[in-house]
C-alpha positions in Angstrom: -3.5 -9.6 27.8 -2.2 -8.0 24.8 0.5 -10.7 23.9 -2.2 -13.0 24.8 -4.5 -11.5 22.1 -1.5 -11.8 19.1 -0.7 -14.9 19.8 -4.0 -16.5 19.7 -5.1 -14.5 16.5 -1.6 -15.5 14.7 -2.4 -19.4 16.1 -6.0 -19.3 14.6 -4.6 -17.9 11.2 -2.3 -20.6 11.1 -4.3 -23.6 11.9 -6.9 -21.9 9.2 -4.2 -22.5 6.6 -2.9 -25.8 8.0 -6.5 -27.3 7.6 -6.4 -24.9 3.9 -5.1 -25.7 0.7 -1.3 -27.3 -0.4 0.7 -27.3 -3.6 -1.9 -28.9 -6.2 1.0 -31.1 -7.5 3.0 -34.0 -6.8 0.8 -34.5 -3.7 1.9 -31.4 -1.9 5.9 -30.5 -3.0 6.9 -28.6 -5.4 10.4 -27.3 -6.4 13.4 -28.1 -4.1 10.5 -29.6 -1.6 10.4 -32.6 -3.9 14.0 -33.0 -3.1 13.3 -32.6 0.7 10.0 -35.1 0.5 12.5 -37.8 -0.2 14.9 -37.3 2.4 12.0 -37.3 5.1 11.2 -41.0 3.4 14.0 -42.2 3.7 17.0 -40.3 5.3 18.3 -42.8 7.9 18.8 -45.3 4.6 20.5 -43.0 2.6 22.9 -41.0 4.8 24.4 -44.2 4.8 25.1 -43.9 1.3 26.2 -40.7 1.4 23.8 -39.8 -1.1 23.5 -36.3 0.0 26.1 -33.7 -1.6 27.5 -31.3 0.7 25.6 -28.7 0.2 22.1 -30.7 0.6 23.5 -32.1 3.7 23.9 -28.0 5.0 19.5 -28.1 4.6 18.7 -31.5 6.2 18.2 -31.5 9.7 14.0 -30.8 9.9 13.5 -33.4 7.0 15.8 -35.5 8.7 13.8 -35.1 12.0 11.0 -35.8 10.8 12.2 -38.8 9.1 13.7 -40.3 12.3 10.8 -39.7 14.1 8.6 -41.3 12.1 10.8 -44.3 11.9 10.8 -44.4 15.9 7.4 -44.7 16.2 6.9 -47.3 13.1 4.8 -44.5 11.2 4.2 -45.0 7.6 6.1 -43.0 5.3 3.9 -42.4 2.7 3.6 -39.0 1.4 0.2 -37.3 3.3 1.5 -38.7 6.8 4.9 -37.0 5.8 2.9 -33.4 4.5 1.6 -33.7 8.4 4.4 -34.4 10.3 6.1 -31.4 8.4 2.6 -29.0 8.9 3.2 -30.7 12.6 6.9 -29.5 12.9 6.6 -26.3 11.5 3.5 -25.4 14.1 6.0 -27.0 16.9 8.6 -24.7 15.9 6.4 -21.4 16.2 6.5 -21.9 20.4 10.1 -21.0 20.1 10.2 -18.7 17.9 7.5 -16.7 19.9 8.8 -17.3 22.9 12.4 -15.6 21.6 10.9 -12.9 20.1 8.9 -11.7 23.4 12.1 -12.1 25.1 14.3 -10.0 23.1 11.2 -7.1 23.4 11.4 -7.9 27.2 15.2 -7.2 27.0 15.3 -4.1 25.0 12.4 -2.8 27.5 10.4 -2.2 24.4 6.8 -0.6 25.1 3.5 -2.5 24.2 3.2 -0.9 20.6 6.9 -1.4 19.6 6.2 -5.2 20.5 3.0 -5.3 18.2 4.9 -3.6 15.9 7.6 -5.6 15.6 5.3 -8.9 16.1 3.3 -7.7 13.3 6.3 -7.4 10.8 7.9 -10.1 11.7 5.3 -12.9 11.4 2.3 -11.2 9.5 3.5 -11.5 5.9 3.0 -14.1 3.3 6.6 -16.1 4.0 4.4 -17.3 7.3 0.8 -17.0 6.9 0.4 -18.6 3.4 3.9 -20.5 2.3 5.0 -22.2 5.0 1.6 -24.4 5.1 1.1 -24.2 1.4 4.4 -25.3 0.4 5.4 -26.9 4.0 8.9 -28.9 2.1 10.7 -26.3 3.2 13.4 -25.2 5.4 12.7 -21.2 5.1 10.5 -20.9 8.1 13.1 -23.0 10.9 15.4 -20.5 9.7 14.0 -17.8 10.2 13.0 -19.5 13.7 16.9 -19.9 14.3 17.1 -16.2 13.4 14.8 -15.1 16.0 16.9 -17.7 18.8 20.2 -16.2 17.5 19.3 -12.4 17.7 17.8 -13.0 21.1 21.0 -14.5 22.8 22.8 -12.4 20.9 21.1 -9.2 22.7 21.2 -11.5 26.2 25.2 -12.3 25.6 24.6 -15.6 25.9 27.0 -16.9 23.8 27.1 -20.8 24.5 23.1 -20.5 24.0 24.0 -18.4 20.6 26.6 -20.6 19.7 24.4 -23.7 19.7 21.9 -22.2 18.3 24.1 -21.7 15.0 25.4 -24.8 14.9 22.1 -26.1 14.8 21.3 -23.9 12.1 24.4 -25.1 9.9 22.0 -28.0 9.2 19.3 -25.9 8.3 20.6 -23.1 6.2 24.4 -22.0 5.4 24.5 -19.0 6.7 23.2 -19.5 10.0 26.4 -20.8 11.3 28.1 -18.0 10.0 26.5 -15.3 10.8 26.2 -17.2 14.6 30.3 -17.0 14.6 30.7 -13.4 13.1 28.4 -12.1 16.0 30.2 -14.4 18.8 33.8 -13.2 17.2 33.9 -10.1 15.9 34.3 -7.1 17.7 31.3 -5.5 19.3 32.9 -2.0 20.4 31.0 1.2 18.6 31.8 2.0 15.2 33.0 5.7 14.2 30.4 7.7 12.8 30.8 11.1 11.0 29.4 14.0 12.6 26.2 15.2 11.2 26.2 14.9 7.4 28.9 12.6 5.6 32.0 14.8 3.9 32.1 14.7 -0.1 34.3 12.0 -1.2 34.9 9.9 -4.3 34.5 7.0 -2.9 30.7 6.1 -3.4 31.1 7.0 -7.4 34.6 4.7 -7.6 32.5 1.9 -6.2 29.4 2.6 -8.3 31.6 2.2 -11.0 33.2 -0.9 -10.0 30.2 -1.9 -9.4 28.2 -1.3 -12.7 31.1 -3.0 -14.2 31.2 -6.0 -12.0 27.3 -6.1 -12.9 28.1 -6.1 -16.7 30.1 -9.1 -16.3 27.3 -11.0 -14.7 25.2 -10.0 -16.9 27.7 -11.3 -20.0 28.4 -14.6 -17.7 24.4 -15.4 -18.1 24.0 -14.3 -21.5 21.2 -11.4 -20.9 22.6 -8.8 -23.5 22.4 -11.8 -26.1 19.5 -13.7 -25.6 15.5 -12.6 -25.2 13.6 -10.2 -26.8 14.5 -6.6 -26.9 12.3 -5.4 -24.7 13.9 -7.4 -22.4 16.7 -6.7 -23.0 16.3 -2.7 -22.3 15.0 -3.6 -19.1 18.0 -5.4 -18.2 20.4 -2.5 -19.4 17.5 0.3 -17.0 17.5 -2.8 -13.9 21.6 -1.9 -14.3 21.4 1.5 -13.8 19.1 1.2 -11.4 20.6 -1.1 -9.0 23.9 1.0 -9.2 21.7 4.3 -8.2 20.5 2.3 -5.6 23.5 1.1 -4.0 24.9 5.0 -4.6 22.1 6.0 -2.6 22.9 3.7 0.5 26.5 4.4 0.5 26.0 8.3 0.2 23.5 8.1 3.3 26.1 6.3 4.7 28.0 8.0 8.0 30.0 5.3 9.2 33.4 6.3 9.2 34.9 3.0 7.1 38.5 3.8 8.0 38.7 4.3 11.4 36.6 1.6 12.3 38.6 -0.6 10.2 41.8 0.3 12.6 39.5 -0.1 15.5 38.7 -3.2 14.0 42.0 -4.4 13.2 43.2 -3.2 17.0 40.2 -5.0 19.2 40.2 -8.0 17.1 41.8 -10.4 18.7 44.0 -13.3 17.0 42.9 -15.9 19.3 39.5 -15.1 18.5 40.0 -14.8 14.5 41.3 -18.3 14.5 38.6 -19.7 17.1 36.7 -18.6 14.4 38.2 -20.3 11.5 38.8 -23.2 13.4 35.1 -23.7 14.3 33.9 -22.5 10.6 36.2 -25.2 8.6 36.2 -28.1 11.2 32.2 -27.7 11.0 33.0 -27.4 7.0 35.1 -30.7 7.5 32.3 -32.5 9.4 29.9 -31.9 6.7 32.3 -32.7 3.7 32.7 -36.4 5.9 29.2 -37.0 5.8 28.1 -36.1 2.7 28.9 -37.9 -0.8 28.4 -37.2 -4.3 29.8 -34.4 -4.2 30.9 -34.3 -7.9 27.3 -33.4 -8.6 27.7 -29.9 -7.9 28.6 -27.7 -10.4 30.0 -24.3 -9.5 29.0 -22.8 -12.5 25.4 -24.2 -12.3 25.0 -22.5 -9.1 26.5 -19.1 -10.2 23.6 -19.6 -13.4 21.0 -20.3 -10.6 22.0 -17.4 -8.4 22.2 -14.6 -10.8 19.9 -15.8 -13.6 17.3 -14.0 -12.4 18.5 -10.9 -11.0 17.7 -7.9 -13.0 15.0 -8.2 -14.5 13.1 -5.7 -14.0 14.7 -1.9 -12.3 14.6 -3.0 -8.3 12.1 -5.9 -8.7 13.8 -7.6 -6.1 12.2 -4.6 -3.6 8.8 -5.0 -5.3 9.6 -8.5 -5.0 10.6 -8.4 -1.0 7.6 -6.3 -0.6 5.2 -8.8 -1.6 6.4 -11.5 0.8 7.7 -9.6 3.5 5.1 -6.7 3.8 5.6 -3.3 5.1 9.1 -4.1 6.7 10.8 -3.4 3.5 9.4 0.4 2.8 9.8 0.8 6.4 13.4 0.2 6.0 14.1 2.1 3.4 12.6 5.0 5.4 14.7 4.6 8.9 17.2 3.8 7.0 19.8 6.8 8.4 19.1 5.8 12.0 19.2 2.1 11.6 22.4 2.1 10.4 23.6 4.6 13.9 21.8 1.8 15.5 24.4 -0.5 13.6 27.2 1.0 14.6 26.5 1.0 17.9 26.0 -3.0 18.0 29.7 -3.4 16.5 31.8 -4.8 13.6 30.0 -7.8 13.9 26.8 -7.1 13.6 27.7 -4.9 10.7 29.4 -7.2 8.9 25.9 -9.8 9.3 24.1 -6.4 7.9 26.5 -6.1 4.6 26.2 -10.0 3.7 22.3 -9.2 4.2 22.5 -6.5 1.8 23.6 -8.3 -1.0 21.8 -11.2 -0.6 18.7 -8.2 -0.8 19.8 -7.2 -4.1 18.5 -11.1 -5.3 14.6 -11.5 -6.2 14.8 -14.9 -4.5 13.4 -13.3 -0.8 13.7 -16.8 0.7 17.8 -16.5 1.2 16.5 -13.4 3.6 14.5 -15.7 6.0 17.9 -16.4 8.5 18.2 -12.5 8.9 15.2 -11.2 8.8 14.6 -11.1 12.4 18.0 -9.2 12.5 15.9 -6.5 10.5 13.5 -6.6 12.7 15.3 -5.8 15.5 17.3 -3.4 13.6 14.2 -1.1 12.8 12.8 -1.3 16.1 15.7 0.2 17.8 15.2 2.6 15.2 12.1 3.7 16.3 11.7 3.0 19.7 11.9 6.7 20.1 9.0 7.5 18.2 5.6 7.8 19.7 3.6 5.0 17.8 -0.3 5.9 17.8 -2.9 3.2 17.8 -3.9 4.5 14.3 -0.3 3.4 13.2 -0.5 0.0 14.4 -3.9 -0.7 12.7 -2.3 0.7 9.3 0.2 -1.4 9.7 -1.7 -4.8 10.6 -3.8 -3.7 8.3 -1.6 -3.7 5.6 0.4 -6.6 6.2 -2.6 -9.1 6.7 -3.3 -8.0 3.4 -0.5 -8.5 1.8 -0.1 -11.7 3.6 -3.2 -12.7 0.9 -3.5 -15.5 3.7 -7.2 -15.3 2.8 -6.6 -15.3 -1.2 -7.3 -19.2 -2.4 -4.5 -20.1 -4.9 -5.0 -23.4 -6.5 -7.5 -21.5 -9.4 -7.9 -24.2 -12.4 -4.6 -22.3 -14.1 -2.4 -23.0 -11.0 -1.4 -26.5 -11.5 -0.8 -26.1 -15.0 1.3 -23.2 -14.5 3.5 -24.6 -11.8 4.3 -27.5 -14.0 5.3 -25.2 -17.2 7.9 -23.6 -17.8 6.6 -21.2 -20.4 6.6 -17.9 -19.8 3.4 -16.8 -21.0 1.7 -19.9 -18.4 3.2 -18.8 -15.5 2.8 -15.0 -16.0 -1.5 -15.5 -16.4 -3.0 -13.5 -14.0 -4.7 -16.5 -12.2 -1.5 -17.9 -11.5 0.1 -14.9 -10.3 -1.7 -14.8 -7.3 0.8 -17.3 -6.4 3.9 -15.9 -8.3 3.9 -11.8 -7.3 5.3 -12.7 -4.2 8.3 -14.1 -6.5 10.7 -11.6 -7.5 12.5 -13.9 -10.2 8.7 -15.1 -11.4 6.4 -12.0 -11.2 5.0 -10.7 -14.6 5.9 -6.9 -15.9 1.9 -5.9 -15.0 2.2 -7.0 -11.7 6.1 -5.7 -11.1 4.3 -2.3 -12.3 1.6 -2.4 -9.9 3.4 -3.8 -7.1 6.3 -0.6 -8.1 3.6 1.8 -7.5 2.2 0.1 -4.4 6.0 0.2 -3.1 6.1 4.2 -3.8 2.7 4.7 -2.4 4.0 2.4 1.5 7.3 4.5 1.3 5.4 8.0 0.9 3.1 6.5 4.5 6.0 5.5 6.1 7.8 8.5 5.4 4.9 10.8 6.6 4.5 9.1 9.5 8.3 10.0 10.1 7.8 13.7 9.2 4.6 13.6 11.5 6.3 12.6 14.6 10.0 15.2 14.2 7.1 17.6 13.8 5.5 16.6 16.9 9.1 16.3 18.2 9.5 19.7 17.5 6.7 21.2 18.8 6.9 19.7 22.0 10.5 21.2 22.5 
């Protein structure tokens, strides 16, 4: 009755913004989505061109889908039939991804308030209730999909089901396939964990330091300690120090044992397996490289510019940033931290190695490269927890807060919004009307809002920590 309940309230949400309001420019795409309009028009025309570089072709496949689909059935292919085939596809894809996810908490045996719980966080935020129908020229949302197929079959062992799943993905988002082969490859036996607290060592304040240093060079690479105005520029030189403390703090909380489960690594992992690996990884690599063309369009250091641009801009905006589009997950994190990565260690080499590539693709303000793993997360925290007693009160806070910071009921497309998604002017985009839009950006949110949203950040921690502290207590007392 209860799964019957979220699903129907999570449908009605998102046929409420299907029906709702779109990008108020360039009839409906914005962004890379202007790119992806054009390959829905007309993808079976220009594959045979190889038009598409090979790193466009690694992004095609629900564009391309939708394309051949249309061209089946002798659609037209003009640009509001294509805004609902994509609404279409993207409403298509939520039976699966439901379906997974209430699969994987049949699996783990979760109870009824873990699985609203982990419902809640995983598909109440403002990446599914708001931009996936406002901006629907994406492909964030079928990978995230993916991600939810992948960690189910990945809890189930089905590995043929996994491994299709991924290579599905490799059309949809790069690292899909990968992190599908690391998790079918890779070691799964336990990790070596220190007992109790971790032993003093150097080796957290050696990698700061590389670190801080390897951050300096970026920062040289895209000109930030010569260009913008000095308050800008002291920003920069405070977001340094503070993404170093925060990387400090996660490898101090750290107890894996790092060099013991490297020999354990080196001893289980198996050649034949390493090079069914590599084998898979560049024949897929060779495949894509065959059908795409162009490919003297990309420009390595273009990309690099793209990437890391935008980092650092404000000290740990890209949490602020995370916070706004994925909701409470984030400070949640941040808070089970300690026993989600014992939880991590259990699950094996693997599955830690998909948590490091996740954690530096979380120090970028871009939260859309998170969509593939955030159901990784999700799963993650809730075998956290699943030994905590989760009140009714604490689902409602919860839901509570994520609907609203979902601002799936917050119009967007004010009379500033289409002026300030075609400027590139700083002062445009960071208006407050427009940043309705924006805050849940990390690379485009204004320093008012960063602040806000900062203090908002503290404020979820301090609840989620309290609710922590609440139930040891409990714990406690009950023994």
């Amino acid at each position: 009755m209860q799964r019957s309940i979220f699903i129907s309230v999570l449908l009605a949400i998102v046929i409420f913004q299907i029906l709702g309001e779109k990008v108020p420019i360039h009839e409906g795409a914005y962004g890379d989505g202007l790119f992806y309009r054009e390959v829905a028009v007309s993808f079976l025309d220009q594959i045979e061109d190889e038009s598409y570089n090979i790193i466009q072709i690694q992004r095609l496949l629900p564009f391309a889908m939708v394309n051949m689909i249309f061209s089946l059935f002798g659609f037209d292919h003009d640009y509001d039939s294509l805004m609902s085939g994509m609404l279409i596809f993207h409403f298509l894809m939520l039976t699966p991804g439901i379906y997974w996810y209430f699969s994987l908490g049949k699996k783990m045996r979760l109870r009824s308030s873990l699985i609203f719980l982990g419902f809640v966080l995983l598909f109440v935020n403002f990446a599914i209730l708001k931009e996936t129908w406002y901006n629907p020229f994406s492909t964030d949302f079928t990978g995230l999909i993916l991600g939810i197929g992948q960690v189910n079959y990945f809890v189930r062992h089905e590995r043929q089901k996994l491994f299709l799943v991924s290579i599905i993905g490799g059309f949809v988002s790069p690292t899909l396939l990968l992190t599908g082969l690391i998790l079918i490859f890779l070691p799964s036996d336990f990790m070596q964990m220190h007992e109790g607290e971790r032993p003093k060592s150097l080796f957290p304040v050696l990698a700061s330091a590389v670190l801080l240093f390897l951050l300096i060079m970026v920062s040289a690479f895209t000109g930030r300690f010569a260009t913008g105005e000095t308050w800008d520029i002291v920003l920069h030189k405070l977001s340094l120090l503070a993404m170093v403390a925060f990387v400090f703090v996660f490898m101090f909380k750290n107890t894996i044992q790092w060099k013991e489960s490297w020999q354990l690594f080196r001893k289980k992992l198996k050649s034949q397996k390493a090079i069914r690996l590599m084998t898979i990884l560049l024949a897929f690599v060779f495949i894509v490289f065959l059908l795409s063309g162009s490919n003297q369009n990309i420009h390595i250091e273009s990309l690099a510019q793209a990437y890391f641009g935008d980092m650092l801009r404000y000290p740990l905006d890209f949490l602020v940033g995370h916070l706004l589009y994925f909701g409470f997950l984030i400070p949640l994190s941040l808070v089970f931290f300690p026993r989600m990565i014992k939880e991590m260690a259990k699950l094996g080499m693997g599955f830690t190695v998909l948590c490091l590539i996740f954690f530096v693709l979380l120090l970028n303000p871009e939260s859309r490269l998170l969509m593939p793993f955030i159901p990784f997360l999700v799963f993650l925290l809730l075998k956290a927890v699943r030994t905590y007693r989760i009140l009714d009160k604490d689902l409602y806070v919860v839901g509570g807060l994520n609907i609203l910071l979902s601002t799936f009921w917050l119009p967007l497309n004010v009379n500033e919004m289409s002026a300030s998604l075609m400027s590139v002017q700083k002062e445009v985009i960071n208006a407050f009307p427009a940043q309705r839009y924006w805050m849940h950006f990390g690379d485009m949110m204004s320093f008012p809002v960063y602040f806000v949203g900062g203090i908002l950040f503290c404020l979820l921690v301090y609840v989620a920590y309290r609710g922590k502290s609440r139930y040891i207590r409990l714990r406690k007392e009950e023994s």
